[in-house]
N, C-alpha and C positions, 0 to 999 in steps of 0.2 A: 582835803582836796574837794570832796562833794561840798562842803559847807564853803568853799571860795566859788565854785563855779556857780553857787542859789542864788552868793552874792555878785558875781557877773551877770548873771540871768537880768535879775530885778535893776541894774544899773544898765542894763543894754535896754530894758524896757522904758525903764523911767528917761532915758535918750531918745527915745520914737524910732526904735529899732525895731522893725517886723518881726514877728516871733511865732514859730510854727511850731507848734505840737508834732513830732516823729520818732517813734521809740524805735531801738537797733534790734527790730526783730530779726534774729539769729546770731543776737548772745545769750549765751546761756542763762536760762531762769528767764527769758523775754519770750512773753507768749502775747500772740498779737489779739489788739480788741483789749484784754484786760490790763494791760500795762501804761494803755492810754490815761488810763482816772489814775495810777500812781504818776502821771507825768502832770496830770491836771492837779493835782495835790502840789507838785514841787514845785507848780509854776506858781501856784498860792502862796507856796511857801518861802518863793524869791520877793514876793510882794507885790504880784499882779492880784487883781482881784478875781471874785472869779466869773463876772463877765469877760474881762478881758482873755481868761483862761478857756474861756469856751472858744472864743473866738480866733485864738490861736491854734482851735483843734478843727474849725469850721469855715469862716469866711477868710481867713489867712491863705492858709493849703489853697482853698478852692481858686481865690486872685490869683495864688503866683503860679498856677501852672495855666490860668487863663480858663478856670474850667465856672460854666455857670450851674456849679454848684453849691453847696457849704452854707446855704442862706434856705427861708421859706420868704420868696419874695415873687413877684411874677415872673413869670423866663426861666426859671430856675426850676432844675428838679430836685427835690429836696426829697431824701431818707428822713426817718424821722423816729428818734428815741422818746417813747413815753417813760416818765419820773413818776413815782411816786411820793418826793420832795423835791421842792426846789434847791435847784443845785447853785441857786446866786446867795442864798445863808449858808451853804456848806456845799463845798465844792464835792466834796464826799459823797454826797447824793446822785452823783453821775452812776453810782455802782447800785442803785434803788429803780434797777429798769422791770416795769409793768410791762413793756412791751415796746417793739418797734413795727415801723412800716417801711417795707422794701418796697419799690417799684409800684406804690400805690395799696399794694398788699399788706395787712395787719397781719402780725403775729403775736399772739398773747405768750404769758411767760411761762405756761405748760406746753406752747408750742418751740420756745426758748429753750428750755431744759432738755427737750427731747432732740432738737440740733447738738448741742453739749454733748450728751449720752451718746451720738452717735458719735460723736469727733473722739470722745474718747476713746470709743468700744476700735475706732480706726487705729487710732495711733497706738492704741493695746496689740491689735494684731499685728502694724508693723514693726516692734520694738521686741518683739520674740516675749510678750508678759510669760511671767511664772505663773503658776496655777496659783488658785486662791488659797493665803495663808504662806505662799512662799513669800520669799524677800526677793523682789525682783530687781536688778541691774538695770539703774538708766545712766546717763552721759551723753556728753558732750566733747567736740574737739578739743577744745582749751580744757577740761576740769578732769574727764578721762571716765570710766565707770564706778558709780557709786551705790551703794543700796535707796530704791526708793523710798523707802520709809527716812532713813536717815537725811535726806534731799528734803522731804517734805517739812521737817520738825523746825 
């Protein structure tokens, strides 16, 4: 089924079919922000390139909801991910971030890591975590409680 829908993807594309990057964040295993470059990968992998794959994650979205954003252009306010490869030889390279700029603001990737550490250390305290060395219980509506170690592997 996933290997028919790559090939609908890339035949909806190669038709001049709009094509937006949005993952189902709130299925299970979809954690938002990182699930984006596994979608920038499949959209590579239906046979967009991976300019066109960017652009399905940036000036697409941004047109259709009329927002002027998703571009570094004039009038436009652009966020901005620093690479430390170009992501047009390998789309892969999306997940090689130096840093980004919020709102004008630069954040370097020790300032990166330290947003992550908190998000986890959050979602550690709302999930009931085990003390360290236990096997903690996580889940999902659809999949029910399972060990995290065993989820992770």
């Amino acid at each position: 089924m996933f290997a028919h829908r790559l090939r609908m993807t890339g035949e909806l594309h190669r038709a001049g079919v709009p094509l937006m990057v949005g993952t189902d964040v709130g299925t299970c295993g979809v954690y938002p922000g990182f699930s984006v470059h596994d979608e920038l990968g499949f959209l590579v992998d239906a046979g967009l390139t991976p300019m066109a794959a960017l652009h399905a994650a940036t000036a697409e979205p941004a047109s259709f909801l009329g927002a002027r954003t998703g571009r570094v252009a004039r009038g436009c306010a652009a966020d901005l991910v620093v690479l430390d490869a170009n992501p047009l030889t390998a789309i892969g390279n999306t997940r090689r971030i130096t840093g980004v700029v919020v709102r004008g603001r630069y954040l370097d990737r020790a300032a990166l890591d330290g947003l992550l550490r908190g998000v986890e250390e959050a979602a550690a305290a709302m999930s009931g975590a085990a003390p360290a060395g236990a096997v903690a219980m996580v889940g999902c509506p659809c999949h029910g409680a399972v060990p995290a170690r065993a989820r992770a592997a």
